[in-house]
C-alpha positions as protocol buffer text, in pm:
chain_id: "A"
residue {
  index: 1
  type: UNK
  ca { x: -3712 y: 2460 z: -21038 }
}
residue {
  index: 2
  type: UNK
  ca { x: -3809 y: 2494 z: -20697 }
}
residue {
  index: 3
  type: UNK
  ca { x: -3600 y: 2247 z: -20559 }
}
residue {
  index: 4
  type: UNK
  ca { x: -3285 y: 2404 z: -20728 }
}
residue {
  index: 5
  type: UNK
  ca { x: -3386 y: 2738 z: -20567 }
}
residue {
  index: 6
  type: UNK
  ca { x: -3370 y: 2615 z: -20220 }
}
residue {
  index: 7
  type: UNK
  ca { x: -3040 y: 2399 z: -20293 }
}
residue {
  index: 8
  type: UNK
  ca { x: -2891 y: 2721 z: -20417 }
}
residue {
  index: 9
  type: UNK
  ca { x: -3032 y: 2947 z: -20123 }
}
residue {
  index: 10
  type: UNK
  ca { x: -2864 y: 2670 z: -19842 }
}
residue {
  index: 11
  type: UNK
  ca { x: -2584 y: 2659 z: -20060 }
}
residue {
  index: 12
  type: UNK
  ca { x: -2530 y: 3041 z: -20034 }
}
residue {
  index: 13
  type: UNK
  ca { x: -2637 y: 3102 z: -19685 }
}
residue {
  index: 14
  type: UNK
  ca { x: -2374 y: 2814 z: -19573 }
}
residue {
  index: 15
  type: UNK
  ca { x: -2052 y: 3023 z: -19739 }
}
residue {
  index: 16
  type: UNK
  ca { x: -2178 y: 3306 z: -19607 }
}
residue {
  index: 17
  type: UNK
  ca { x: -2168 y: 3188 z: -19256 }
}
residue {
  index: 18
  type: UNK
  ca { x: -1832 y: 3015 z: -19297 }
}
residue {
  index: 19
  type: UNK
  ca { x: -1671 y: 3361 z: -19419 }
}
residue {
  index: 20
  type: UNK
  ca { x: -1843 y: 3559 z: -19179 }
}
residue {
  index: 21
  type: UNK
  ca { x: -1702 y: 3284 z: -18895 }
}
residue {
  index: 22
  type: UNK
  ca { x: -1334 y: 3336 z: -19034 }
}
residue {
  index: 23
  type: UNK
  ca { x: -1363 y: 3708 z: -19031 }
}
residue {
  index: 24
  type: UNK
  ca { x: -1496 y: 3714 z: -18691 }
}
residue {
  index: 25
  type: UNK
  ca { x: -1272 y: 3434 z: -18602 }
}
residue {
  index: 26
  type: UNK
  ca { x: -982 y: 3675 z: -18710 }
}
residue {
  index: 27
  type: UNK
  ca { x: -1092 y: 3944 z: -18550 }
}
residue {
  index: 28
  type: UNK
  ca { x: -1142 y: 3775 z: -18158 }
}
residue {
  index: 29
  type: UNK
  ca { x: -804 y: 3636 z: -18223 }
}
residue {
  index: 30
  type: UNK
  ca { x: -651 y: 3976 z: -18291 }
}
residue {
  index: 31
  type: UNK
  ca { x: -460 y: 3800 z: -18607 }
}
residue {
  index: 32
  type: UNK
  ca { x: -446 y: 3896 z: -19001 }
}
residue {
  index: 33
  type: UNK
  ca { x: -768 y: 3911 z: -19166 }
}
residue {
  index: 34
  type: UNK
  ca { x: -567 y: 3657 z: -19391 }
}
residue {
  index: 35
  type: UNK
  ca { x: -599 y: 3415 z: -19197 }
}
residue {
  index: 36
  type: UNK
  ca { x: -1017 y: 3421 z: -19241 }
}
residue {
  index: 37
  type: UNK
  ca { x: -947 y: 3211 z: -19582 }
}
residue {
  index: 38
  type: UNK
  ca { x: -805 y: 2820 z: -19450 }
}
residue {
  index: 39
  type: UNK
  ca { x: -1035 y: 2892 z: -19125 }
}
residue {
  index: 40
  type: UNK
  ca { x: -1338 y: 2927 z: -19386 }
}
residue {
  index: 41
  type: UNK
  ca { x: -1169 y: 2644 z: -19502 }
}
residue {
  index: 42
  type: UNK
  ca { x: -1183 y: 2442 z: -19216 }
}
residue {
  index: 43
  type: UNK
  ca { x: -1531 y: 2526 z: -19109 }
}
residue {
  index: 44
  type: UNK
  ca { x: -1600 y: 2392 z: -19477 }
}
residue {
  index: 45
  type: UNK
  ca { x: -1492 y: 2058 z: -19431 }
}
residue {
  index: 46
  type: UNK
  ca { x: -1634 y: 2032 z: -19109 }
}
residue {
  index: 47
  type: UNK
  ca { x: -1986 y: 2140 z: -19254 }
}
residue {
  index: 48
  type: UNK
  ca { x: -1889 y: 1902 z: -19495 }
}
residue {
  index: 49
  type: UNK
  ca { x: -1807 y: 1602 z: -19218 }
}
residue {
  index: 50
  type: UNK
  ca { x: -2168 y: 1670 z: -19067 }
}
residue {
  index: 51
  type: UNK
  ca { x: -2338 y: 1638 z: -19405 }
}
residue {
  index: 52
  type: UNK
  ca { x: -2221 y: 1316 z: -19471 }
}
residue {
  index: 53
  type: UNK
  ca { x: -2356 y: 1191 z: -19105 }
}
residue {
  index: 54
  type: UNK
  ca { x: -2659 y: 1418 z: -19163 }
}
residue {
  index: 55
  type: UNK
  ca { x: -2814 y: 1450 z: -19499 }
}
residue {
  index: 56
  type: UNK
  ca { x: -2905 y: 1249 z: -19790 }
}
residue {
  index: 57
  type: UNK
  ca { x: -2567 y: 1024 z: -19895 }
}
residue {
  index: 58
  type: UNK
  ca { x: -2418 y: 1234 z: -20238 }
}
residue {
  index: 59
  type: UNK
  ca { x: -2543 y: 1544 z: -20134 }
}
residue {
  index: 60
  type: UNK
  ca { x: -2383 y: 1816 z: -19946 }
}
residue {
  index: 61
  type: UNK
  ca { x: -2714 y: 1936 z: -19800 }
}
residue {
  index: 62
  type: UNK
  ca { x: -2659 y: 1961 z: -19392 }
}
residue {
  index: 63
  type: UNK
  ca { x: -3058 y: 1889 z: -19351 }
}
residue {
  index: 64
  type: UNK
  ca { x: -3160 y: 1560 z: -19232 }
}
residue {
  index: 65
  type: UNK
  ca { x: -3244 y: 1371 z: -19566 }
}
residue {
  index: 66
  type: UNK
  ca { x: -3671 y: 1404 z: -19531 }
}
residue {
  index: 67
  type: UNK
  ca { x: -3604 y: 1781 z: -19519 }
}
residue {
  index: 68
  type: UNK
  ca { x: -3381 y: 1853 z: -19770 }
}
residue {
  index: 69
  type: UNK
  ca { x: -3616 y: 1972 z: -20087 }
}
residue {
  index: 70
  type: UNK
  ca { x: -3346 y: 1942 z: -20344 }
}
residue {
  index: 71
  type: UNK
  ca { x: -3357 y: 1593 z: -20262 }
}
residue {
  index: 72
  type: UNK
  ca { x: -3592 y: 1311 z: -20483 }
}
residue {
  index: 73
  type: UNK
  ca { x: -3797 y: 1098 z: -20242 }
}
């Protein structure tokens, strides 16, 4: 139960910082808050890219694959 508490936290605190990134992205840029959506988008499938170098292969978790604890040994 644990495990799926700490998956769920990362998970969280990752969309947060990708929508607070395209908000503040937005705002430097002096554009349409609109436009915080596809860049939240795009800072997804980047976080996405680095999980699949970084963590444990089919999982999304960005932590290296000995610390992610929603991962089995």
């Amino acid at each position: 139960m644990q495990t799926l508490i700490f998956d769920m936290l990362e998970r969280a605190g990752w969309t947060g910082v990708q929508a607070a990134l395209g908000v503040l992205a937005t705002d430097l840029a002096g554009i349409s808050v609109w436009w915080a959506a596809p860049i939240g988008l795009g800072i997804a499938a980047a976080k996405g890219w680095v999980a699949g170098r970084l963590g444990r292969p089919g999982t999304a978790s960005t932590l290296p694959a000995h610390a992610d604890p929603a991962s089995r040994p």
